[in-house]
C-alpha positions as CSV (number, residue, x, y, z in Angstrom):
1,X,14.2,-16.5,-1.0
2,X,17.6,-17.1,-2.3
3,X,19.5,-14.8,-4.7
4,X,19.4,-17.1,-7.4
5,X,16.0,-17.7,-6.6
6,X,15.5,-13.8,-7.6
7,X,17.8,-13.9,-10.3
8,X,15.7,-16.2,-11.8
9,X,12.4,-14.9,-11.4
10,X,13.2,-11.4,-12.4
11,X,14.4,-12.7,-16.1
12,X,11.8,-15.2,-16.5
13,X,9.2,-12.1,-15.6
14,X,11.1,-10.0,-17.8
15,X,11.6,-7.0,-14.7
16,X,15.0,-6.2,-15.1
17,X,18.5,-7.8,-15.8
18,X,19.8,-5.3,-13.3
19,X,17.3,-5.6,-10.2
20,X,19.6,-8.7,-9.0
21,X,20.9,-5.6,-6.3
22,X,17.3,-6.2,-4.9
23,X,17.4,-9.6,-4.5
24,X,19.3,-9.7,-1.2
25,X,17.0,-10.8,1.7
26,X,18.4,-11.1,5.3
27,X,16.6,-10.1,8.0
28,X,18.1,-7.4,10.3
29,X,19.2,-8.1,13.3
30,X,16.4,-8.5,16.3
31,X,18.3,-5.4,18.8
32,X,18.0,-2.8,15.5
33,X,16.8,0.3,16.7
34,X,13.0,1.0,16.0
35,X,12.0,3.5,13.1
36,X,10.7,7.0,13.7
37,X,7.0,6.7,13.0
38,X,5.3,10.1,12.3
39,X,2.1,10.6,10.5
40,X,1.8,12.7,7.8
41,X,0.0,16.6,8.8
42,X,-3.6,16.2,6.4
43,X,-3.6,18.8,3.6
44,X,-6.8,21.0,4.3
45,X,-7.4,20.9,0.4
46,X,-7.2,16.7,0.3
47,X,-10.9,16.3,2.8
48,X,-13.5,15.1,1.0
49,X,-16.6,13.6,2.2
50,X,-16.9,10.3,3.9
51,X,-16.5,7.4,1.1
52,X,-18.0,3.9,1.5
53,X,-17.1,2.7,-2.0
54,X,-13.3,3.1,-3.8
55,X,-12.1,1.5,-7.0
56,X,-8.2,0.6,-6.6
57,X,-6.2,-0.4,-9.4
58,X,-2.7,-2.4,-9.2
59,X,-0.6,-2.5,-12.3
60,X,2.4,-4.8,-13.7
61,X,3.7,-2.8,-15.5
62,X,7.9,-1.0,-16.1
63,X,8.3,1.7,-18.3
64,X,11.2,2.3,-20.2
65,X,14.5,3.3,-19.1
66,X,14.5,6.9,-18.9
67,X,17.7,9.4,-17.4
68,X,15.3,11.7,-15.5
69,X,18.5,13.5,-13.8
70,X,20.6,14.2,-17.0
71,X,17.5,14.3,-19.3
72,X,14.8,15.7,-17.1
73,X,11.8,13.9,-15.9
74,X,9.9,12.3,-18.3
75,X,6.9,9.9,-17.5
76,X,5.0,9.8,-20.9
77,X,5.0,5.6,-21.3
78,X,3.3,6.1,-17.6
79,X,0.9,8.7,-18.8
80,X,0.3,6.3,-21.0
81,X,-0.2,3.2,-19.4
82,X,-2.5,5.5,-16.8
83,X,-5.0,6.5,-19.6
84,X,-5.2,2.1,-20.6
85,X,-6.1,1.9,-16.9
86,X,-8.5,4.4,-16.5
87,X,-11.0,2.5,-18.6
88,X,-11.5,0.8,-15.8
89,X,-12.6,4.0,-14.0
90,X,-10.2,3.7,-11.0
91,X,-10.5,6.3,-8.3
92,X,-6.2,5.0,-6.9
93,X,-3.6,3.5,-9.4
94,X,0.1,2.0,-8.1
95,X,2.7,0.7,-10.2
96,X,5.8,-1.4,-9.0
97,X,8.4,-0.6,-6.8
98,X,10.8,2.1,-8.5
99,X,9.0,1.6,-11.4
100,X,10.2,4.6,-12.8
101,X,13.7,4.5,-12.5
102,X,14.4,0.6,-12.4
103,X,14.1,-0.8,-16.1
104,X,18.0,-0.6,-16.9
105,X,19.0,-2.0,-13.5
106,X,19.6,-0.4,-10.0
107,X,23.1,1.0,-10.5
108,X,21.9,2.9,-13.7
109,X,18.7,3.9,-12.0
110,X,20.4,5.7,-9.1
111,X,22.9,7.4,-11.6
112,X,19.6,8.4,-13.4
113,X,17.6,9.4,-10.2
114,X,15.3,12.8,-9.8
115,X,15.1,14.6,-7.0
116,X,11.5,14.8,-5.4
117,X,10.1,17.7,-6.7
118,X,10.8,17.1,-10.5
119,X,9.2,13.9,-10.3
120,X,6.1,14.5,-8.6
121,X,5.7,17.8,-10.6
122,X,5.5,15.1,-13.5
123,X,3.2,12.4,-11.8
124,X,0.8,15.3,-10.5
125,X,0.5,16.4,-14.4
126,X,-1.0,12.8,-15.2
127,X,-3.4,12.9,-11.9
128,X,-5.0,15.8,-12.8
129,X,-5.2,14.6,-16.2
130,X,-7.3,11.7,-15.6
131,X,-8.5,12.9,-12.1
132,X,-6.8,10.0,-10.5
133,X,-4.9,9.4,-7.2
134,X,-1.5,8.0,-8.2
135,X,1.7,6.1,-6.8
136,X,4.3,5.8,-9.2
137,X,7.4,4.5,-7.0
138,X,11.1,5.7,-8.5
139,X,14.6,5.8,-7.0
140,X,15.0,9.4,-4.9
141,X,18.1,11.4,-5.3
142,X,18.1,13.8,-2.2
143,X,21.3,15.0,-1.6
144,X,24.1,12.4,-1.4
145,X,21.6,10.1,-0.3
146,X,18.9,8.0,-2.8
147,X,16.0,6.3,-1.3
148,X,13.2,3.4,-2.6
149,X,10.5,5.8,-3.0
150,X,6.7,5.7,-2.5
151,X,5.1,9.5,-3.2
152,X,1.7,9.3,-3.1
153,X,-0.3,12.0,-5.2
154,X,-3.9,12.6,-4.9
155,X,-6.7,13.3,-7.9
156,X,-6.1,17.2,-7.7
157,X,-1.7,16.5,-8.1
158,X,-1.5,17.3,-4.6
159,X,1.1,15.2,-2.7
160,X,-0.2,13.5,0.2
161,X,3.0,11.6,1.6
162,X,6.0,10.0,0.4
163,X,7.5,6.7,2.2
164,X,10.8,5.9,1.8
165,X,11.2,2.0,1.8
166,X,12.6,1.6,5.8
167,X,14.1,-1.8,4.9
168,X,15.9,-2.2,2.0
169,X,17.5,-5.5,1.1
170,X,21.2,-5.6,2.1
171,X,22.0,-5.6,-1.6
172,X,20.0,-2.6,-2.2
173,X,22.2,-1.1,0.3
174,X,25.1,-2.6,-1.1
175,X,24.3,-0.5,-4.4
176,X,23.8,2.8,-2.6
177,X,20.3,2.9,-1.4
178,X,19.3,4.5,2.0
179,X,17.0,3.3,4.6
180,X,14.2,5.4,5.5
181,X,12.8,6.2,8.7
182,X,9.2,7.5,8.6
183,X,5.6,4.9,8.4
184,X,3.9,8.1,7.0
185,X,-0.1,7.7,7.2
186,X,-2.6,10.7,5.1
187,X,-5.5,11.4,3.8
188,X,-5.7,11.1,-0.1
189,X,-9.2,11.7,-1.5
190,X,-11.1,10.7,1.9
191,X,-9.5,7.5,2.1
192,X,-6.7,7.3,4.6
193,X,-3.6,5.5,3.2
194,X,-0.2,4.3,3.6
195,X,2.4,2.4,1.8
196,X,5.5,-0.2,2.6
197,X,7.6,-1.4,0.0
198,X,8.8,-5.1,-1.0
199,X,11.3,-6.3,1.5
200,X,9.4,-4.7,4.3
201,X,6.6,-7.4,4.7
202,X,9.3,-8.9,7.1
203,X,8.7,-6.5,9.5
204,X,5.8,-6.6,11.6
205,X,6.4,-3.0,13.3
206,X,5.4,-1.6,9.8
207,X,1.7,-2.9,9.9
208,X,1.5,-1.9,13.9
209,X,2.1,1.4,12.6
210,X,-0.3,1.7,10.2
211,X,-2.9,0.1,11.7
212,X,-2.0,2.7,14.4
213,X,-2.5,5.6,12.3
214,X,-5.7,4.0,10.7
215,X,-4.9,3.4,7.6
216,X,-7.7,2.5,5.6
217,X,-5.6,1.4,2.5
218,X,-1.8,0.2,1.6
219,X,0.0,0.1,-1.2
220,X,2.7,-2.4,-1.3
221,X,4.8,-2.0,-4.6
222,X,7.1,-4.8,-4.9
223,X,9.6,-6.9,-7.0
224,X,7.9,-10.3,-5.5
225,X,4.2,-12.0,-4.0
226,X,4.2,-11.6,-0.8
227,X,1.6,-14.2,-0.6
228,X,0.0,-15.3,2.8
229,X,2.5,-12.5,4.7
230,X,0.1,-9.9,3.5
231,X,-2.7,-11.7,3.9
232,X,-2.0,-12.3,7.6
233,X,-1.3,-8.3,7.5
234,X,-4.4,-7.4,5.9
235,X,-6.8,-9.5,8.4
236,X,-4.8,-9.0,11.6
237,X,-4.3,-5.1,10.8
238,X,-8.0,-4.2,9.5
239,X,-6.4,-2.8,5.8
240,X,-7.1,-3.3,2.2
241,X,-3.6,-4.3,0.4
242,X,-2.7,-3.4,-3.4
243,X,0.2,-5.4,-4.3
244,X,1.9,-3.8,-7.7
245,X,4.2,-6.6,-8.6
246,X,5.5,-7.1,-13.0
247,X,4.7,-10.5,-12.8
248,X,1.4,-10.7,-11.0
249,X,-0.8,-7.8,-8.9
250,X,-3.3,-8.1,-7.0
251,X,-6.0,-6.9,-4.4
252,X,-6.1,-8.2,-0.7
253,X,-9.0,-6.9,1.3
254,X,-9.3,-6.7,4.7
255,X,-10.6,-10.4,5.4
256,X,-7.2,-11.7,3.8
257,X,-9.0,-12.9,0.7
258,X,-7.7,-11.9,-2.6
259,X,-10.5,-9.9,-4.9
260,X,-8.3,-9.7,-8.1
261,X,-4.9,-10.9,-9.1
262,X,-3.4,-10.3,-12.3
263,X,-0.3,-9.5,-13.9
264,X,2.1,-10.3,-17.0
265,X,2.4,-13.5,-15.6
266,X,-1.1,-14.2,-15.5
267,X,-2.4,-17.1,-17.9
268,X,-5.6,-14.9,-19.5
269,X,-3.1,-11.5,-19.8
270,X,-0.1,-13.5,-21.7
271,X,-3.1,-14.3,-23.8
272,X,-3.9,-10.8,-24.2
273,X,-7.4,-11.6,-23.4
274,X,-7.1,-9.8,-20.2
275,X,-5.2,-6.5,-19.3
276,X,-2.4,-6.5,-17.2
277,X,-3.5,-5.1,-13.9
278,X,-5.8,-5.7,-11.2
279,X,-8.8,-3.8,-10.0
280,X,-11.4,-4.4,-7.4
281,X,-14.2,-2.1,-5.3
282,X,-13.2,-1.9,-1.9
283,X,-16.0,-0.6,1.3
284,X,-13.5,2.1,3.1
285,X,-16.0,2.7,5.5
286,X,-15.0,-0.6,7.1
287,X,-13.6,-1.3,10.3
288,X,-12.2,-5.0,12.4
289,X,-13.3,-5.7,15.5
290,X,-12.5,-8.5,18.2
291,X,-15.9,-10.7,19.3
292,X,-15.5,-10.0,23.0
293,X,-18.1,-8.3,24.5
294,X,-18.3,-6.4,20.6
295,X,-20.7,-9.6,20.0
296,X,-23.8,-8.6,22.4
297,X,-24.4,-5.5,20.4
298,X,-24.9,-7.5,16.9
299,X,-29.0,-7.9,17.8
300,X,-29.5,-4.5,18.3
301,X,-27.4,-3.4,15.1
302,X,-29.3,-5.6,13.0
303,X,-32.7,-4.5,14.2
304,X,-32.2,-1.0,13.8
305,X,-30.2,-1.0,10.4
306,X,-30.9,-3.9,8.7
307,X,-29.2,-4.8,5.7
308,X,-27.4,-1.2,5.8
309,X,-24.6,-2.7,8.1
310,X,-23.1,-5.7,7.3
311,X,-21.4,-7.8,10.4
312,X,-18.8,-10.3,8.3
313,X,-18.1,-12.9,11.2
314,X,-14.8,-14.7,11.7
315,X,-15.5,-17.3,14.3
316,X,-12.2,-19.1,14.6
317,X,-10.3,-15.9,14.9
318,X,-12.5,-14.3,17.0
319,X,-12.9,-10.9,14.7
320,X,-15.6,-9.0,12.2
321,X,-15.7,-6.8,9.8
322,X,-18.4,-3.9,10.1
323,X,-19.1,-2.3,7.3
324,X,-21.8,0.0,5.8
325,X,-23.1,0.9,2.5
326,X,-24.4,4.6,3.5
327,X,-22.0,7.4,2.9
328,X,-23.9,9.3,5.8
329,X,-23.7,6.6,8.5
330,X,-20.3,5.7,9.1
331,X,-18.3,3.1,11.5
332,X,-16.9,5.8,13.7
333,X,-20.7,6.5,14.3
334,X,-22.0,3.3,14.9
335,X,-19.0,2.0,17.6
336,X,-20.2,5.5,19.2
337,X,-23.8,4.7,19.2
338,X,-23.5,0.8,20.3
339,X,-20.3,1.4,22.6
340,X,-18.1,-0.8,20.2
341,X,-14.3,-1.4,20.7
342,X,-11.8,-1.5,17.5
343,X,-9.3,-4.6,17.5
344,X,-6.7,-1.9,17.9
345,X,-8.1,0.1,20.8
346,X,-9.1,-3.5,22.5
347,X,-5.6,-4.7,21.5
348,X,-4.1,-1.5,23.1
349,X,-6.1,-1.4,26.7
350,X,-5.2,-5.4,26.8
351,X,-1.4,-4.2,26.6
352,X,-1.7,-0.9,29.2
353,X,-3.5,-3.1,31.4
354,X,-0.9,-5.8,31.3
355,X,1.9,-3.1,32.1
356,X,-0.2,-1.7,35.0
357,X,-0.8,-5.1,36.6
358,X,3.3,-6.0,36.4
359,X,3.7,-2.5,37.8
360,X,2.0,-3.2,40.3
């Protein structure tokens, strides 16, 4: 997408007059060195039981500009929008990227940025609150450095991870923004999640990770689409997607298909018939599989659990989807009992034994 392209889109959406520093897309170069990927150590306090069933919420919505460094932290037009949403009784919310910080422009958010503490202090407030996990992205000040933040805070205001955007745009840079170097992966009210940011969904070593570290759900604030990218990311690497974009969010599940999409862009919400975020229930206790060999189990699965395991088959691509609808029986359990390979575990051995053969 050009710059102009994004200059115009983020005033006809009504972001920000300033985002035009995050409109810069070029690819980096293909010899980059890879990012560290580490996975987040689980909180003893964040494990809950098994889930089969999560309500996720993505929301377009910006608060107001607010100097959080001069001023101290101040998140009451999220609180705010957080108690709207929670009529829908969502057990995640996410808001845009840097949401926090990014209303005035990039240049006066950085010169307005919170350290990490301070501002997850403030968002923890509002999960407790309304018992909620959230993600409210903001602009990092840590040290000399700033960072395109993701913290992600579960229902008790306990912080599960933070990700710091590992591929800002080059004008992002340009404006002072860091890179970061982690694809953290934890566990945030018995879901496994993860988050990439935006300008990332050019990068395919992001969803390798994650799908790595099994996450189970993304969240992908973002100042654009992303369209059929996530899709493709979503199907291939077995994860539910929330896209929190201003002018339209939305809900990928892990087939690729889209279960919600709505934002201030959206027909029925300019209307103000419709509010501006979208929700959808999501089955965590979900995972993809490849057909080979996989496929010869499917009588046996059905004639012992019936309609308590659903099989969602994708012929021309060779996967499905196992789910089931009983917290106590979950996936893990059933690739144990029917000797099942996961896509990644099948993709994996494919790839060792490919080295070992050239080796040999």
């Amino acid at each position: 997408m050009s710059d102009l392209t994004r200059r115009e889109l983020f005033t006809t959406t009504g972001l920000v007059a300033g985002g035009l520093a995050l409109a810069a897309s070029t690819a980096a170069t293909a010899a980059e060195k890879p990012a560290t990927t580490t996975s987040t150590p689980i909180p003893a306090n964040t494990a809950h039981e098994k889930k089969c069933f999560v309500r996720v919420a993505a929301v377009s919505y910006n608060p107001p500009f607010h100097d959080h460094r001069g001023a101290g932290v101040n998140l009451a037009p999220l609180r705010e929008m957080t108690e709207r949403v929670m009529h829908d009784r969502p057990n995640f919310i996410c808001y845009p990227e840097v949401c926090a910080c990014i209303a005035s422009g990039m240049k006066a958010g950085i010169a307005a940025a919170p350290e990490l503490d301070p501002y997850v202090a403030e968002v923890a407030k509002i999960a407790r609150e309304f018992k909620v996990a959230l993600v409210a992205p903001f602009i990092e000040r840590k040290g000399d450095r700033f960072y395109n933040s993701v913290p992600i805070v579960d229902s008790q205001g306990q912080l599960v991870l933070v990700y710091r955007k590992l591929y800002p745009t080059i004008g992002e840079m340009d404006e002072g923004i860091s890179p970061g170097s982690d694809i953290p992966v934890g566990l945030c009210d018995g879901v496994r999640v993860g988050a990439a940011v935006c300008f990332d969904a050019n990068f395919d070593q992001i969803p390798m990770e994650l799908e790595r570290q099994k996450a189970q759900l993304v969240f992908w604030p973002s100042m654009y689409w992303g369209g059929r990218k996530l899709q493709h990311w979503a199907f291939r690497y077995g994860f539910t997607i929330a896209v929190s974009y201003v002018a339209e969010s939305a809900i990928i599940d892990m087939s690729g298909r889209y279960l919600d999409r709505r934002g201030l862009d959206t027909l029925k919400v300019r209307q103000k018939l419709s509010p501006p975020w979208a929700i959808a229930e999501i089955n965590v206790n979900r995972e993809l599989f490849h057909l080979d060999d996989n496929q010869l189990r499917f009588p046996a699965i059905r004639a012992k659990y019936g309609p308590d395991v659903e099989l969602e088959i994708f012929e021309p691509e060779g996967y499905f989807l196992m789910s089931t609808r009983r917290p106590d029986l979950t996936v893990e359990q059933l690739v144990t009992e029917f000797q099942l390979e996961t896509l990644r575990d099948y993709i994996a051995r494919s790839a060792r034994i490919r080295k070992e053969r050239l080796g040999a």
